[in-house]
N, C-alpha and C positions, 0 to 999 in steps of 0.2 A: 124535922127541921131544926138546925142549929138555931139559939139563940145567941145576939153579939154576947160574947165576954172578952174580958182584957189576959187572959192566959190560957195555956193549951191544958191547963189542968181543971180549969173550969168550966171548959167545953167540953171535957169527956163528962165531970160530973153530973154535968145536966141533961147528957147524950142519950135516950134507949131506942134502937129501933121500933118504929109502930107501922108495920106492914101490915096491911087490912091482910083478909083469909080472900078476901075477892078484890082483884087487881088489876086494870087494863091499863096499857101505857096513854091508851087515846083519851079516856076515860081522864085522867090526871093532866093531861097536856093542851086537850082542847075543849071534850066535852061540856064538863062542869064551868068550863069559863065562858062558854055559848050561852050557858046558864044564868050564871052571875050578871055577866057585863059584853053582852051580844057586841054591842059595837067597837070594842076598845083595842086597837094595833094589837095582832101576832105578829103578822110575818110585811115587811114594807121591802118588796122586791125593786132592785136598784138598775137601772143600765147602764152598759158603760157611757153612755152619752147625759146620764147623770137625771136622766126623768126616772119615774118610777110610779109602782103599785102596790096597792094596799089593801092588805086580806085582815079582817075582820076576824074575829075570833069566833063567830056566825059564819062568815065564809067558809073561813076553814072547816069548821063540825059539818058544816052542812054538803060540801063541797067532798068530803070524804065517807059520807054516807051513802051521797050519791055513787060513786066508785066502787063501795064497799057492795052496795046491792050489785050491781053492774055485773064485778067480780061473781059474785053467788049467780046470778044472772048465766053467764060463762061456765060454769060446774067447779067452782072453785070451792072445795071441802076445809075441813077443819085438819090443818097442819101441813096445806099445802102452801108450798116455796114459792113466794114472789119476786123475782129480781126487779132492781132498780137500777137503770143506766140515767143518769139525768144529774145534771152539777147544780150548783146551789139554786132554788128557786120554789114558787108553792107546789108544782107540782109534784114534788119530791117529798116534802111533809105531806102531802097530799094522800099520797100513794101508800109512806109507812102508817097512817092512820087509819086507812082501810082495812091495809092488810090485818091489820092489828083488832080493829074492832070486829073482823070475819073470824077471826081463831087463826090467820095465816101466818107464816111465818116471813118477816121481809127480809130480804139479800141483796143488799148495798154494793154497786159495783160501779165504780171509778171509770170518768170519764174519759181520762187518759190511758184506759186499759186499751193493750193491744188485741190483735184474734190468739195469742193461745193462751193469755191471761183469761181473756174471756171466755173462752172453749172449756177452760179447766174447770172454773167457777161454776157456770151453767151446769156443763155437763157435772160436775163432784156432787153439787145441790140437789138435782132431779130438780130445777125449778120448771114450773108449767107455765108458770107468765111472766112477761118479761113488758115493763115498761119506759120508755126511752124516749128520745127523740131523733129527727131528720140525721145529724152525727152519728146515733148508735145503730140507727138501722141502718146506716151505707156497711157499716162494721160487723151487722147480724148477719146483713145478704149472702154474705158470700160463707158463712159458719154455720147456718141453721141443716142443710145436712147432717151435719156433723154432732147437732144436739138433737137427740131425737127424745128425750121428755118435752121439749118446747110443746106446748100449744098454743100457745095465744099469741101475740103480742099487740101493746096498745101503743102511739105514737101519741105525744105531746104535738107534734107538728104537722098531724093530719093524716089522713086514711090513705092508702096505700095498695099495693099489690101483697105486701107481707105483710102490714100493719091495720087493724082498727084504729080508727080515732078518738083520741080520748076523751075531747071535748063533745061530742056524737053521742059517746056511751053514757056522760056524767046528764045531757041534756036531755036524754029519755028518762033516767031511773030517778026514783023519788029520793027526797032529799030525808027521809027520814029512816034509820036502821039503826035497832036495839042491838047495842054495844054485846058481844059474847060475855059472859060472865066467867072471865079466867081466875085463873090461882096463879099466885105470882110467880109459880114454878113451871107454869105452862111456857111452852118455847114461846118466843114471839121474832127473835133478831138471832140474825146469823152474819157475821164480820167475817169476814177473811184475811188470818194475818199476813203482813205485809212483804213476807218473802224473806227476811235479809239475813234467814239461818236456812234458809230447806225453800222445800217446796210448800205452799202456803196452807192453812189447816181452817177448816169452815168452823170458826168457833160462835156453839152455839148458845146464845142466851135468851132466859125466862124473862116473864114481864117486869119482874123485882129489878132489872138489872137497874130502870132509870133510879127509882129510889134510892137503892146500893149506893148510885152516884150522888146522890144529892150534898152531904156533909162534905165530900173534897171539894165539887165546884161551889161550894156556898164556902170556903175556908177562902178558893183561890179566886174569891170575885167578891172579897172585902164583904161577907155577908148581905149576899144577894136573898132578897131584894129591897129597894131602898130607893126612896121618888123620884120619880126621874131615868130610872136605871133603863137601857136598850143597850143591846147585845150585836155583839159581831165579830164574826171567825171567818179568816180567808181558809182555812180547812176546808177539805169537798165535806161536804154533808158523808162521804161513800164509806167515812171511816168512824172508829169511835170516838176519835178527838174531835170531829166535825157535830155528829150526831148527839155523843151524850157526856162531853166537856161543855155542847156551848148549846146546842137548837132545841134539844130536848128539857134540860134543865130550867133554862130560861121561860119556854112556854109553861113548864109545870107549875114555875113563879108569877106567873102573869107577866114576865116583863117582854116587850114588843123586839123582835128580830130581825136583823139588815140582814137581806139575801145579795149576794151579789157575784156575778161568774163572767170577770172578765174572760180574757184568752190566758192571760200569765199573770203572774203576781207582776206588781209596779207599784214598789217601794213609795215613788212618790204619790201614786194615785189610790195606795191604802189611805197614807195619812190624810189627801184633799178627801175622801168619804167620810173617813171619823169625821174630821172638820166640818163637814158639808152634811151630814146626817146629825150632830151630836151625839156621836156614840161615847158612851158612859164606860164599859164593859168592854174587855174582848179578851178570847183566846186566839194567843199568838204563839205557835209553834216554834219552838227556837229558829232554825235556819231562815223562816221570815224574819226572826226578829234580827238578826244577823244582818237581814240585808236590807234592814230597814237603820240599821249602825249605817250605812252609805250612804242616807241623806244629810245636809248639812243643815244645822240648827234647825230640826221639827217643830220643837218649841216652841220656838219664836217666831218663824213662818207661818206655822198654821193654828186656828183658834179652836187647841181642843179641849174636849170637856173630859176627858178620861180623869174613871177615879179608881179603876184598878182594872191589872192583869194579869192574867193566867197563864203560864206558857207549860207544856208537856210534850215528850214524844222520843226525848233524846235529851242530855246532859245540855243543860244551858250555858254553863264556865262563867267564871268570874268575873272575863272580862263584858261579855256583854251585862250581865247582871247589874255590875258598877257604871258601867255606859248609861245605863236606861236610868236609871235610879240618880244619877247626874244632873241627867238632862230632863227629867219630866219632875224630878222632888219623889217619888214614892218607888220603890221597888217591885220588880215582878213577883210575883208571886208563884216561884215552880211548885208542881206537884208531880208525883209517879203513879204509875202504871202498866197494863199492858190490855192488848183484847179482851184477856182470859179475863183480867181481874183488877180494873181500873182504880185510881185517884182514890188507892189504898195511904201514900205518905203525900202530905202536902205542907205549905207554907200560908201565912195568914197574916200582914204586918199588922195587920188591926189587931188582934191578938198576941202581937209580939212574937210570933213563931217565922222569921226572916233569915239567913242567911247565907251568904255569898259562897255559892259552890257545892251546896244541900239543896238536894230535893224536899227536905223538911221533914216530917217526924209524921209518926203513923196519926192517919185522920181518927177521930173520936168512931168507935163504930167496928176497927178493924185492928185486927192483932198482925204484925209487921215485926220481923226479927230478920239478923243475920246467922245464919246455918251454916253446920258443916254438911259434907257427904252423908253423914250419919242419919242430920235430922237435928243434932244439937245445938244449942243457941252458943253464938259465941259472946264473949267478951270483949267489951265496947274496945274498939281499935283494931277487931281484928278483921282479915280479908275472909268473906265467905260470899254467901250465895241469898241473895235478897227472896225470902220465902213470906205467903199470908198462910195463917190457918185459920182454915175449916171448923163449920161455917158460915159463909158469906154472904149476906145477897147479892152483891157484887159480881162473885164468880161465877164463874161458866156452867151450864149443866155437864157440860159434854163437847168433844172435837166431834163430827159430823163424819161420821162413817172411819171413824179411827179409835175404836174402842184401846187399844193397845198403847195407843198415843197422849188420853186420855189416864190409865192408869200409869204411865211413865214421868206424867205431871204431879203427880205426888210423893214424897214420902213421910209417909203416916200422914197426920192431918195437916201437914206442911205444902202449900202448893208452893211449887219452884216455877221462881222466873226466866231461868236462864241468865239473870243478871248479878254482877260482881258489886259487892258492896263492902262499908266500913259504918260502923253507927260509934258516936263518937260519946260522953259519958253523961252529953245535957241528952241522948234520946234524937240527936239531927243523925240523917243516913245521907252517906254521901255514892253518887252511882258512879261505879268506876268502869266498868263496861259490858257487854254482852262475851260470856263464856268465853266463843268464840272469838272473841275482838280482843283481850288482853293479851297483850304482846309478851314471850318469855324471851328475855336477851341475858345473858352471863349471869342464872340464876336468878336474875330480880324477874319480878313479876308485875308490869308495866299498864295503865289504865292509858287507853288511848285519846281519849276525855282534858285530862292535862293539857298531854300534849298540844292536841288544837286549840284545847282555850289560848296557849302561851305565844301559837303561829299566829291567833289575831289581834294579838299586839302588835304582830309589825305591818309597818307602816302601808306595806305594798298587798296584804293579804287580804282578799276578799272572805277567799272558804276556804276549808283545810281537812283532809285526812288523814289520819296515823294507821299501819297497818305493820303486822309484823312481816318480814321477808324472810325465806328460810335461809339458813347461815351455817355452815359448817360447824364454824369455832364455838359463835353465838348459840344457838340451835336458832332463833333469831335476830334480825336487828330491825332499828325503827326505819319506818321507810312513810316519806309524807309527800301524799300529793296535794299540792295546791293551785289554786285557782287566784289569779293577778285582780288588781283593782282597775278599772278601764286609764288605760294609759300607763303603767306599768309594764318592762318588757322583759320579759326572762333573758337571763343573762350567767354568767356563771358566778360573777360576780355579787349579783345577790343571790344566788343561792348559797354563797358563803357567808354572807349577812344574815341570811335568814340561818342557817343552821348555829351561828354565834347565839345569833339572841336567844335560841331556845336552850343553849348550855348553858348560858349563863342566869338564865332564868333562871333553869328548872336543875339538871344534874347533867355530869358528863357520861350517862349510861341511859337519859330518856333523850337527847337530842337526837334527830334524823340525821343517820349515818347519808340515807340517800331522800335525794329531795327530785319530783318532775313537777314540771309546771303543767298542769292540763287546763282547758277551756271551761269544763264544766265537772261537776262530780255526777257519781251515777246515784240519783236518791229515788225513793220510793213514792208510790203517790200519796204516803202522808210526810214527803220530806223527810224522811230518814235516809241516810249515808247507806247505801249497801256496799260496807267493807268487806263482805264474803266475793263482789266482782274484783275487787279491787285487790283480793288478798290470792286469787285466783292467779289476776294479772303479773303480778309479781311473781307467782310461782312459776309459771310458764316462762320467766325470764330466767330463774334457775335449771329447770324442766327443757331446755330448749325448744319452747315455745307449745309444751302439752298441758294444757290445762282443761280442768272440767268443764264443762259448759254449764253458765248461769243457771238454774233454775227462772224460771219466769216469774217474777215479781209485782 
């Protein structure tokens, strides 16, 4: 655990990791606090209609015991795959606590996933149980053919013709089961990255992985924990930004958790929850925070109690950074990432580690540089490839039935992210984009990051994408698709306004040669921009009209 200090050099000082030889994530997250302080807020599940419930921290331990026997109950062994279809709520902590305290491994899967998103998943896992609800099981019916490891599956919304019930299963089995006694290196959590380079990879992590996390969300939540503090992320639970930026972390700390799973995000209806829960804490994903910029004076509207946040996932830009930090008096706090190897660079303004358009500087705990091809470190300004070395506890054990995939993720003790970076001569790293996403146009070599920070300056842009387009002359040119603010109308007119403001912003070699105005972007279900459709799209316009087909995201 970090102690507060007032600089990023006295936080490494004081820094060593102390990972027990024996490790459960349950065991840190719920057990011990059953222990301590049986009655005191984990999890306070919210509806949209603004009542709510509240699970005990006795609840919880006990309530996943239940489950966990259930499980063994079922023929559930040590390293078999759990899937979780279920959006934010206890049954969902519910579910990875058992699995965890059985030796299983849980597989987090997005409520918004389609049938071959889900076919893949399942089927790539070999998972044997599948827990969900009345939504995921209309979605299983007609797939479970087609997954033949499935055998179980338990419904949150009652017992079925394909499903057990899970409330059935938890009210026979005793509420008492001794916690497995793992090593931090034992698998426990399998994520599934998000799609937006390939087809998506089961990356799998040891129980060390929540620990690993602990120093960046305690940098990017103003040293959590602290009186008062309660937590809340519109993230599914299904990802890592959901799971162990905000639900995990938080419970490890003792501090209490808003669940809450509308139908969509609503801007206005985030902020009346903070307000109407006092929430202290939150992780907010840029592209919420983005369109939480479209409510008018928050501030002043609504009586909240925020004393910091954390936002990851994707490049935040300047311009929202400066918005937030306007209007609320304190600055978000970004940090970086990925599946493999999380909230390795962060920001901390309590410590003075803040600034506008950095991801912020390697967390005390984790060696973070910019590399060439090679493997070698560059010198501060230059462009290379955001790598951590080896190791970790953070990192991944392994890609899940991709051993090749796996060794292709390093070289030497460098793990690559796939991402383009610059670290500047204080030690701030700035993300310029994914491999694939920097634009090459008349030699310069183009971060597409920029660009959209600079499209939401103006006046009419809601969302925005920069994509490179293939170009004869060019080899490419910048091509931006944006998304209008309601009442705003595409026109040709302002798409000459809009391509002005960004020359003269930025330079007359990153402004978008070609501009379309679309209804929505295609993102991911942790909100990330998938520029690989969009970069598709545009080829098939020079291609006359042959483009790859999407991978499934």
């Amino acid at each position: 655990m970090l102690q507060p200090a007032s600089s990023i050099a006295a936080l490494r000082k004081q820094f060593t990791w102390q990972i027990p030889s024996v490790y459960n994530i349950a065991t840190s997250v719920s057990d011990r606090w059953a222990l301590e302080r049986p009655q005191s807020l984990a999890i306070r599940h919210v509806e949209e209609d603004g009542s709510h419930q509240d699970w005990s921290h006795q609840d919880l331990s006990r309530a996943s015991s239940r489950l966990a026997n259930a499980l063994t109950g079922l023929g559930l062994k040590l390293g078999d795959r759990v899937a979780i279809l279920l959006p934010q709520g206890p049954a969902t902590a519910i579910t990875h606590l058992a699995a965890y305290k059985a030796g299983a491994v849980a597989v987090p899967l997005a409520a918004l996933f389609g049938p071959e998103a889900l076919t893949y998943r399942l089927t790539d896992s070999g998972a044997k149980y599948l827990v969900t609800d009345a939504a995921g099981l209309e979605k299983i019916d007609a797939l479970r053919a087609g997954i033949p490891s499935l055998e179980t599956i338990i419904s949150v919304s009652g017992a079925s013709d394909l499903a057990i019930s899970f409330d059935a299963l938890l009210e026979k089995a005793s509420d008492r089961f001794e916690t497995l006694a793992t090593s931090p290196n034992d698998p426990a959590l399998m994520i599934y990255t998000s799609g937006t380079t390939g087809q998506p990879k089961g990356v799998l992590h040891g129980h060390r992985v929540l620990p690993g996390h602990l120093p960046g969300i305690q940098m990017s939540q103003d040293f959590m924990p602290q009186p008062g503090d309660l937590l809340w992320t519109p993230s599914d639970w299904a990802w890592a930004g959901g799971l162990l930026n905000a639900l995990f972390p938080a419970l490890h700390f003792g501090v209490p958790v808003i669940s809450f799973a509308p139908r969509k995000f609503d801007p206005e209806r985030a902020f009346k929850l903070m307000a109407d829960e006092n929430v202290r804490n939150a992780f907010i994903p840029p592209t919420a925070l983005k369109m939480l910029r479209a409510v008018e004076r928050p501030a002043a509207r609504f009586d909240l109690k925020l004393r910091s946040v954390g936002s990851a996932g994707e490049m935040l830009g300047r311009e929202t950074y400066d918005w937030f930090e306007a209007e609320f008096g304190f600055p978000v706090n970004e940090f970086y990432g990925q599946t493999e190897c999380n909230a390795v660079l962060g920001s901390c303004h309590s410590a003075g580690v803040s600034r506008s358009g950095s991801a912020g500087m390697a967390i005390p705990g984790h060696d973070v540089a910019i590399i060439n091809a090679e493997g070698n470190e560059l010198a501060p300004g230059s462009l290379g490839q955001i790598a951590i070395r080896r190791p970790d506890p953070v990192m991944f054990l392994r890609y899940w039935n991709k051993p090749d995939a796996t060794i292709e993720k390093f070289i030497g003790d460098w793990m690559i992210t796939g991402d383009q970076g610059t670290q500047d001569e204080d030690g701030y790293i700035l993300f310029v984009g994914r491999d694939d996403d920097v634009i090459t146009s008349a030699s310069y070599r183009i971060g597409p990051g920029e660009i959209e920070d600079c499209l939401l300056t103006h006046p009419a842009v809601a969302l925005s994408a920069a994509i490179g387009k293939p170009d004869k002359l060019r080899t490419e040119i910048v091509k931006a698709y944006v998304v209008l603010k309601p009442g705003q109308t595409a026109s040709a007119d302002l798409e000459a306004s809009i391509r002005a403001h960004v020359r003269e912003r930025l330079s007359a070699h990153e402004y978008p040669r070609e501009i379309e105005f679309v209804p929505d972007l295609p993102l991911t279900t942790t909100g990330k921009v998938i520029r690989r459709i969009l970069r598709d799209k545009a080829a098939a316009e020079v291609n006359g009209g042959n483009a790859a087909s999407p991978a499934s995201a």
